[in-house]
Structures are given as C-alpha cells and as structure tokens.
N, C-alpha and C positions, 0 to 999 in steps of 0.2 A: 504494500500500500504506500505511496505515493503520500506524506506529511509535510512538502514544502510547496508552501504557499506562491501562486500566480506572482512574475517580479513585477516591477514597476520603476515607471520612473520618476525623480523627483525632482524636477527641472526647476519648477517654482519656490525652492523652498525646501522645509523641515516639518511637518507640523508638530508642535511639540507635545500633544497629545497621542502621539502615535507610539505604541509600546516598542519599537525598532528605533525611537529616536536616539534615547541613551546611547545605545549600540554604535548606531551610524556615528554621531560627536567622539567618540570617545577612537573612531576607527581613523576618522579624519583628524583629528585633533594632536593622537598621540606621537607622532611624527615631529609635529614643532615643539610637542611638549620636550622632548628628550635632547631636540636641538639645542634648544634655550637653556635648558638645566647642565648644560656640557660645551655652554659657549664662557668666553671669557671675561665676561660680563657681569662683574657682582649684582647680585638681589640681596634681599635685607635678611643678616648677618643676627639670630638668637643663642645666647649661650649659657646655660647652666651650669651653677657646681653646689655637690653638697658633702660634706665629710662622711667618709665611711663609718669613721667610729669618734665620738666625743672625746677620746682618749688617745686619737690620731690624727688631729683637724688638720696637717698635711696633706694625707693620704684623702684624694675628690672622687664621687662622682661626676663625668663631665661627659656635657651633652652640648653637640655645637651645631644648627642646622640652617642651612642656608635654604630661603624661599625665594625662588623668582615669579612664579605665577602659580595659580590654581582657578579654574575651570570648571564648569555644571553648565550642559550644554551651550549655549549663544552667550552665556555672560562669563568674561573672563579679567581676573581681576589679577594685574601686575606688580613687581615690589622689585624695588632697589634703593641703593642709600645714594646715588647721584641720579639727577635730571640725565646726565651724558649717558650715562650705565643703559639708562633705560630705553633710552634712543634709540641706543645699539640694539637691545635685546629687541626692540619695535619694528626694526629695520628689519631683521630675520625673519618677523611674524607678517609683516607686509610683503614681504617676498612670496612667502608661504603663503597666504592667503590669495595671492596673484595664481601661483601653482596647482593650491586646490580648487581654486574657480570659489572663493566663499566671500561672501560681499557682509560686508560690518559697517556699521555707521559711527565713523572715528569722530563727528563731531556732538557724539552722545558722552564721549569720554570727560571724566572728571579727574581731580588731582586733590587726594587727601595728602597732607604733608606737615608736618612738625619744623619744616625750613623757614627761619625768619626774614629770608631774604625773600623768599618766597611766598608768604604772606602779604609782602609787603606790597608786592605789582600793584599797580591801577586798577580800580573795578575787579579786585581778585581772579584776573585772568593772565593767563600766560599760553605763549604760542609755542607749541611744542610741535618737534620734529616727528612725524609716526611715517616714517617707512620716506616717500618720496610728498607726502602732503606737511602743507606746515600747517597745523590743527591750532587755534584757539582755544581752548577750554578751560572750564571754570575750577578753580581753586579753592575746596573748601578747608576751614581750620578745622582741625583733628576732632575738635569737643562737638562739634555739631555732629557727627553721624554719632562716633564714640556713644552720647547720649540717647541718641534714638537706638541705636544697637542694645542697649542695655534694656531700656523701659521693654523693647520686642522681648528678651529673655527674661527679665522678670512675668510680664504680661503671660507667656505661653511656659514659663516655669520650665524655662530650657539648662541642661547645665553642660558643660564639657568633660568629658571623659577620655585620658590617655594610655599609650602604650607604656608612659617610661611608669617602671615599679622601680623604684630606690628607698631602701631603708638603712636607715641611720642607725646603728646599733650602739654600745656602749652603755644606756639605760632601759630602764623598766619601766615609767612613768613617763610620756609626752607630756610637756609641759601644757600643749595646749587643750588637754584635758581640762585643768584647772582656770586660767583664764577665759570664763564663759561671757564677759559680757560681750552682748549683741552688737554693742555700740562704737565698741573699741575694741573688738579683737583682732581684727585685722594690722590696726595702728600697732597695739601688741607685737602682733606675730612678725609684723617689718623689724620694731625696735628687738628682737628677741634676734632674726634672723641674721642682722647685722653684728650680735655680738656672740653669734654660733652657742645661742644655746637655747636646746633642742629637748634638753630632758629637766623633770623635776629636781633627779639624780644629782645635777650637774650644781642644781644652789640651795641644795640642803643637808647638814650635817651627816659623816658618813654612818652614823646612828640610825639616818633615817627618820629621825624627833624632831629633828630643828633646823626650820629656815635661817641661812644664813644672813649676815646684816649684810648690806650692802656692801661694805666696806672691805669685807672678805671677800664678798662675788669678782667685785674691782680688782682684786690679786690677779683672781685669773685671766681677766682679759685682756687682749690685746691691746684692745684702743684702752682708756683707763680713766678719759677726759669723761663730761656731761654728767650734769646732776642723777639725782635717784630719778629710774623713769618710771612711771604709772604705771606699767603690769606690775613692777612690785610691792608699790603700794595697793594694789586689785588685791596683789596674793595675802599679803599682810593681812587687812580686810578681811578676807574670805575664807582662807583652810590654817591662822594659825592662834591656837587657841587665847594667850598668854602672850600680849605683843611685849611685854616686860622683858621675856625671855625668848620669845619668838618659837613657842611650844608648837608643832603643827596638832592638830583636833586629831591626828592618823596618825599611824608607823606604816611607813613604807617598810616594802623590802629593801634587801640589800645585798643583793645578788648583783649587780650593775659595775661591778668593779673591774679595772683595766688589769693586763697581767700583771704591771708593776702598782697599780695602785697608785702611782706617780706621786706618792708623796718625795720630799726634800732630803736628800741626805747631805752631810757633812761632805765635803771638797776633798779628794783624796790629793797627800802628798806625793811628789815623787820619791821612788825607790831611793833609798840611802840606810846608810849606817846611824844616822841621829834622827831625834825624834825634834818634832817643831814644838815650842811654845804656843800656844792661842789665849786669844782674849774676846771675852765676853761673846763664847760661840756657845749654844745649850742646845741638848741631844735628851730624847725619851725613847725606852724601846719596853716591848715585852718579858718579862722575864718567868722563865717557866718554875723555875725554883722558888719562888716566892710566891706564882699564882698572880703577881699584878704589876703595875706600871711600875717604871724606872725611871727619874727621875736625874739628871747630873748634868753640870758645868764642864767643857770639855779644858783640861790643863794643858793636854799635849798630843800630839795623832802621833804617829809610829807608819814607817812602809819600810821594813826592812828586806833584805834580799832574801827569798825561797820564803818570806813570811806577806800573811794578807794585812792590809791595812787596818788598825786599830783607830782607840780613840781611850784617854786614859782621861777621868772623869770622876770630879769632886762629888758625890752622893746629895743630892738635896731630898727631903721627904717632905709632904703635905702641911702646912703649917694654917690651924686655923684660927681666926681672928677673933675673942671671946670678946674685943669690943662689941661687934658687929650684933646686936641684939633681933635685926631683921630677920624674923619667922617665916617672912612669905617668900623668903630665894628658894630654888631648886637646885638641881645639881649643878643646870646648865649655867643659872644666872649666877650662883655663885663663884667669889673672885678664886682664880687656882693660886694660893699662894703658897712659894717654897720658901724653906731654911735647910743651913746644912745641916747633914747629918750629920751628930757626933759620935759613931759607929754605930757598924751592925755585922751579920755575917756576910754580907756581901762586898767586905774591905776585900781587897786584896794586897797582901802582906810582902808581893814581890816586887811593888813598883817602888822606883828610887829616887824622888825629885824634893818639890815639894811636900814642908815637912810640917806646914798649918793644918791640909784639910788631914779628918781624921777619919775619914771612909772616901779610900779610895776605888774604882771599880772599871777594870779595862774590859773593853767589849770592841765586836768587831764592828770599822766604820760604814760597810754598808747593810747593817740589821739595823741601822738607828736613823731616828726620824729627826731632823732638825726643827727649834721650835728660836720662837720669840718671846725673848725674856727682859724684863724691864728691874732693876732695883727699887724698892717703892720706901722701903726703910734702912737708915745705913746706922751701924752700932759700933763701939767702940770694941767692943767683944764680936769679933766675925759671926760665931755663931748663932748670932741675935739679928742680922741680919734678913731681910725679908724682902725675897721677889716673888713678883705678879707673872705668872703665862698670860699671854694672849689669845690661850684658846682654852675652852672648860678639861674639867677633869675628867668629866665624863666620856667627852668627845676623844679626846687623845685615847683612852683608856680603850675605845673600839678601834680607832687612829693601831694603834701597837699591836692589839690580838690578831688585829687581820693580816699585818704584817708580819706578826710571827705566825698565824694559821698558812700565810700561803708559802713560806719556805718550810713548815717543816710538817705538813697533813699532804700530801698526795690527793688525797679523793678531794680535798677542800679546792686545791690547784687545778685539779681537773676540771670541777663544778665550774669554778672561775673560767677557766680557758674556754671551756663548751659553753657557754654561755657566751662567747665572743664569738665563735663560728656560727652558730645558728640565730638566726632572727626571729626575735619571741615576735608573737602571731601582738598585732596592736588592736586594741578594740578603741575605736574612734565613736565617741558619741555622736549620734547621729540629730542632725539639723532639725530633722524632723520633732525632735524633742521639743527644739528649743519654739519652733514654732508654735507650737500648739502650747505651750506652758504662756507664750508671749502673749497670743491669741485670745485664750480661752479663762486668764486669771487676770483679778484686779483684785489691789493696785500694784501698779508695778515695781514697788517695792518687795514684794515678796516674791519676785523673781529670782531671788537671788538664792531665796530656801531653797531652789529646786534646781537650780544647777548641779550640786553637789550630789545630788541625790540621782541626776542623771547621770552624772560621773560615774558615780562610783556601781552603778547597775548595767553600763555599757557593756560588765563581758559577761554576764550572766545568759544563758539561753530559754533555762528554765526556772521561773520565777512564781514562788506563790508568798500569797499576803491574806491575811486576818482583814475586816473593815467594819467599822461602825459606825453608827451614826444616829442621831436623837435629833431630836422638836422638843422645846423647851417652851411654853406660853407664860408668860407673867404681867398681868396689867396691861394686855392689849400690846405688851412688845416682845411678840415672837422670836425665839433666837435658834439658830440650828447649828448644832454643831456637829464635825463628825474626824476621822482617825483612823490610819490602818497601820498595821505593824509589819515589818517582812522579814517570814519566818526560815527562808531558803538559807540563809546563812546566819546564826540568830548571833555568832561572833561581834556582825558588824552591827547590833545592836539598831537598827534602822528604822525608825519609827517616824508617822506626821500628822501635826491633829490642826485643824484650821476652823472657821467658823463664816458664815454666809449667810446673808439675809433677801426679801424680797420672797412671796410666793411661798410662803413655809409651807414646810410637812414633813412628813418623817420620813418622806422614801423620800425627797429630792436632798435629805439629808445624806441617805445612804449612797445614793446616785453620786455626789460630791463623791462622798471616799473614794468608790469606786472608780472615778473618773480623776483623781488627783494618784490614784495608784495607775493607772493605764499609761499617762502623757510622761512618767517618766521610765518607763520600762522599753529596751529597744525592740527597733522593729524586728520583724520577724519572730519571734519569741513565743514561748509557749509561755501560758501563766493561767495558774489557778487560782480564784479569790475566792473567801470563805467567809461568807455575812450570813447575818441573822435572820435575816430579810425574808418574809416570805411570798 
C-alpha cells in the first residue's frame, strides 16, 4: 500500500499551518544555519562558572556558549557583540537566501541593543548593511521588549528549563533554603553568589549550633570590603534563636567537611639542627590521653633532619572568671579565657630551654590548629596572667576532635572523603509553597512562620499530621481557632496553631488546619491527616 501522499508545489509561499511546514524550514534553513555558526564572525559570547567544591573555589564548573542566530520557521532572530560582526554574518544569509529563492522582508527588521552609541542615533534608527541592501530600521532600548517578555511569562506562567546539571558539593544545607523572603531573594542570592557562598555549612560554626558573626564570615572571603549585607541580617532574624550568642533554633549536621578540614596550622621551619624561638604564636589540638582540648603558647618549633616538624608549647588551661556573675552566657557566649599551667602530666620533662613555664608539652606541628590569642590581664607573677581566644571553647573543642577523628579513625576519613565524591541528592523547596502561603494567608507578616516550616519538610515524601480545630462564641465575638502537629518525624518537634475570623464555624475551623498543613508540604507527596472531624 502506497502511504505517500500526492507532491505539490509551493510556489506561493509556506503556509504555516501546514503540518510539513516545520519540516520544509528546518530543511531549507539548516544549511545557512551551520554556515553562520562556523563563519568567523563573533555572535554574542555567554559564560558561566561555579566551584566544584566550597573547599576548592579554584577548581570551576565552566560553561562558554556562543549564539549567532536561532530560528522557528519565517522569524529568525540574530546576535553578535559588533554592528560589523553582524553585517558579515547578514551578508552570508543574503547570499543564501538569493540561492534558496526565499524572499524576507529586511525592512521589518529591528535592532534591540545595550550600545550607547547606538541609542543615541536620531529618531532611534540606524541604517544597516543586510547582504547588498542598506536597510533603515528601528532601534529599540533593551527594557522595552525585556519588559513585555517578562509580563508574556509571568501572564502564561512560562518558566525555562536546562541541560547544564552542576552541583556544588562540599555542604549539606543550601543556603538558599533559609533565605525565603519573596522580596529579596534574588538581591540575596546575587550578594551570596558574588562572595561564593553556596552553603549554610560555609557560615556556621563547625558544631553546626552557631551562626557565625560577620566578622568571622569576613576571614574567609576574598573581597573582605562592604558593610554587613541583608541576607544576614534575614538569617539572624529568622533561624537563630539567641542573637546574644547567635544560637541557631537547629543543629545541622556535620558531615560537610573538606579532607583537610582547612583549618590553620603553624608555618613549618626549614630542616636544620636548631630549633627557632617564637612569639606570641598559640596552637590547640586534640589530645586522646586526657579525652579533651589542649591548650598552649608555642616557645619554639623544631624541623630537625630524618625528624617531623614539632612545636614545643607552654601549657595554658581554662581559666574562669568568678567576677563575671552573668547566669545567662552559654558555652558559646562565654569568654575562652586561658592561664598557664602550673603542671600537670602532660609536662614533658625532656625539653631544655626555657626554664619559667612549668608544663611544658611538644607535639607534632601539623596535628595543631592555630588560634588567636589576645592578653587581656598582665600580672606581676606570670602565672596570674590571663588571655582571651577569639573563638569559644566549645567550638574549638569540635575544631580539634575532628581533626584528630580524621587522622586517626579510618571509617571517620572515609565517611569524610565519600561524602566528597558523591552529590547528596538537594531537596529545593518548591515555589509553589511559597505561592500559595503568599496567596492564600493574611497578614503578611506571618509569612515568615511558614517559611521555615517549608524548609524544613522539603525532603520529606511521606508526611502525616494530627489537626484540630474549634469555634469559640462569647458575647457575639466568635473566635476560631485551630492546630496541627507533625507526627512523621516527632524528633523535629513540628507543630502550628493560628486563629481566623469572618464566617465562623467549627468545620471552616478545621478546614484552616487542614489547609495550613497542605501549602507547606511539597508537591508530589503523599500525606495522611488525622482530625476529628466528622
């Protein structure tokens, strides 16, 4: 049997309702398309890059793609970063179009452009070369389509979806998990992206407890200039309980760690026969014989020949402040302040210098963490003496196990390392959240209860909740109130009770729970609700 259809000819034209149009453009087309794309002729130049790992921001992702034209049957739309570039590439497509016999109307052509010089023309026109005609056409500035392109994708709820998958590994937590507002996220995610930080991980104590102050974030960055920016104050705000101490309301994990953990070591000396004096350099490391932090002033390193680098180190212990009457510090807020010690068993009795301190203690230079130490009290008796760290006890104290966990546990290093190879799977809160909580609650100040709450139920699939809900009548002023608890993980202790007015009754109270339990639960998701309700 015979399935190809009677030919035809198309002498007049295309129609563009004809289901072989596609076909025919795309047969006629592709020829100049491949020409163009492989002449020497720049088109407009896009380039991406994003750190592999937060613990590697050398090491890019890098995407570079050059556009000259794209094409959907009759309307073809061209790009290059010079007037001249484009000429050229016009000149090719004018030839072509003489060859395929395909007739265009060049004085339909427009010129969107970002050039100030080009703006500038008379009457927003400029006369451009296309192939052997010299065209007139009109010069629009960027913002005009720009803004009509946008209202179209808003209006029909269009969005863009790509090929390129890149994940940024090194953390557990996206930071833009946390920075939910509506209003300013974006502004956020520019100021975030510009100072490459990507995860929670990255600016919160390695406890996983504590948002760091700015002041510390500032160490690590590159650029180190411009005041505090507004996502921090968002975060501050919004997930940390205790801004005294900058408590977050959560414990992260802490699995996010780099192989070296990139904490600071002490400056190794060159190999020799003599050991160096030092001043005012202070080292903490883990110590397995005592079970806790180590504490010392460093006197003198050591790199002697066939031996590893040392660091020989005046003993300082915890010293606490019986002025300080303040009941409400924590671990965190509290000041770390040392004095020397005046022995213990962790002297060692072979070193031969100075002969003041009275707990000596050599250890190797790179098991030790370098810290910032301040004298805060100076005594006429050294051992009266009193310096401040500049980072809590608490924090160092996880600072040093981990460092001693990852050289001396294997399965710990392991964990560590495989956790750098594989990319934990991200659960991104879906928009759709945010819309419907925007939408469907007032006032908008309690927006911001339910961020949180969408957060932290993002990687859940299977989700069930308790709800309740009452009508309360007193003196003709109805009140309704209602509450649901979520019992899927009862850990995170997750609970939310609100109140609504207008149309009382007992079921539009229950409907509430129900519906303040739905808009933060992601899509796709199974979930079981358990009310009273009959």
């Amino acid at each position: 049997m015979d399935t190809l259809s009677d030919p035809y000819e198309t002498k007049q034209g295309i129609i563009q309702g004809e289901i072989i149009s596609p076909l025919l453009w795309v047969i006629y087309y592709d020829p100049m398309f491949a020409k163009i794309n492989s002449s020497p002729h720049s088109g407009y130049h896009l380039k991406a890059s994003l750190p592999m790992n937060i613990h590697r921001l050398d090491e890019h992702f890098e995407e570079n793609i050059e556009v000259k034209l794209i094409g959907y049957l009759d309307d073809t739309t061209w790009f290059s970063d010079t007037i001249t570039n484009l000429e050229n590439n016009l000149k090719i497509a004018d030839d072509f179009y003489s060859l395929a016999n395909i007739k265009i109307n060049k004085e339909k052509t427009k010129l969107l452009t970002n050039d100030d010089e080009l703006l500038k023309q008379p009457n927003n026109k400029h006369n451009l070369h296309f192939g052997n005609d010299l065209v007139e056409i009109e010069i629009i500035p960027k913002r005009k389509d720009e803004q009509n392109l946008l209202c179209i994708f808003h209006f029909y709820n269009l969005s863009f979806h790509t090929n390129f998958k890149y994940n940024v590994t090194g953390g557990l937590h996206p930071i833009s998990y946390f920075i939910v507002d509506p209003k300013k996220y974006f502004g956020f995610i520019k100021s975030l992206k510009n100072k490459k930080i990507f995860f929670l991980d990255q600016i919160i104590s390695n406890d996983g407890a504590f948002l760091k102050t700015w002041e510390e974030i500032k160490k690590s960055l590159t650029n180190k200039s411009g005041r505090q920016p507004k996502w921090y104050d968002f975060l501050k705000d919004n997930i940390v309980l205790n801004p005294s101490t900058n408590r977050l309301q959560f414990t992260t994990q802490v699995d996010n760690m780099s192989n070296d953990l990139g904490f600071p070591r002490p400056k190794i000396i060159k190999c020799s026969n003599h050991s160096v004096p030092c001043k005012n350099q202070w080292v903490a490391f883990w110590s397995q014989r005592v079970s806790t932090i180590v504490y010392g002033k460093i006197l003198e390193k050591s790199h002697f020949p066939g031996d590893s680098p040392k660091v020989y180190l005046e003993h300082h212990i915890p010293h606490k402040d019986t002025s300080n009457s303040n009941y409400n510090t924590t671990p965190h807020s509290t000041p770390n302040l040392l004095t020397p010690c005046n022995g213990c068993d962790l002297h060692d009795s072979f070193y031969i210098g100075d002969v003041r301190p009275k707990c000596i203690i050599s250890y190797l230079s790179n098991f030790t963490i370098t810290l910032h130490v301040n004298l805060i009290k100076k005594d006429n008796n050294r051992f009266n003496n009193i310096f401040i760290v500049h980072k809590s006890d608490s924090e160092l104290r996880a600072d040093t196990y981990k460092d001693f966990k990852m050289r001396t546990d294997p399965l710990f290093r392991n964990r560590i390392i495989t956790s750098q190879l594989i990319t934990p799977h991200l659960y991104i809160p879906s928009n759709i959240n945010h819309r419907l909580v925007n939408s469907l609650l007032l006032p908008n100040d309690i927006f911001s209860e339910f961020y949180p709450l969408i957060n932290t139920l993002a990687s859940f699939i299977n989700l069930e909740f308790y709800t309740d809900g009452s009508l309360k009548i007193e003196d003709d002023n109805p009140r309704m109130g209602f509450g649901w608890i979520f019992t899927t993980d009862t850990r995170l202790n997750m609970r939310f009770s609100g109140a609504t007015k207008h149309w009382p009754s007992s079921t539009r109270a229950e409907i509430m729970a129900v519906l303040t339990c739905l808009i933060v639960c992601p899509p796709n998701s199974s979930i079981k609700i358990f009310t009273d309700s009959q």
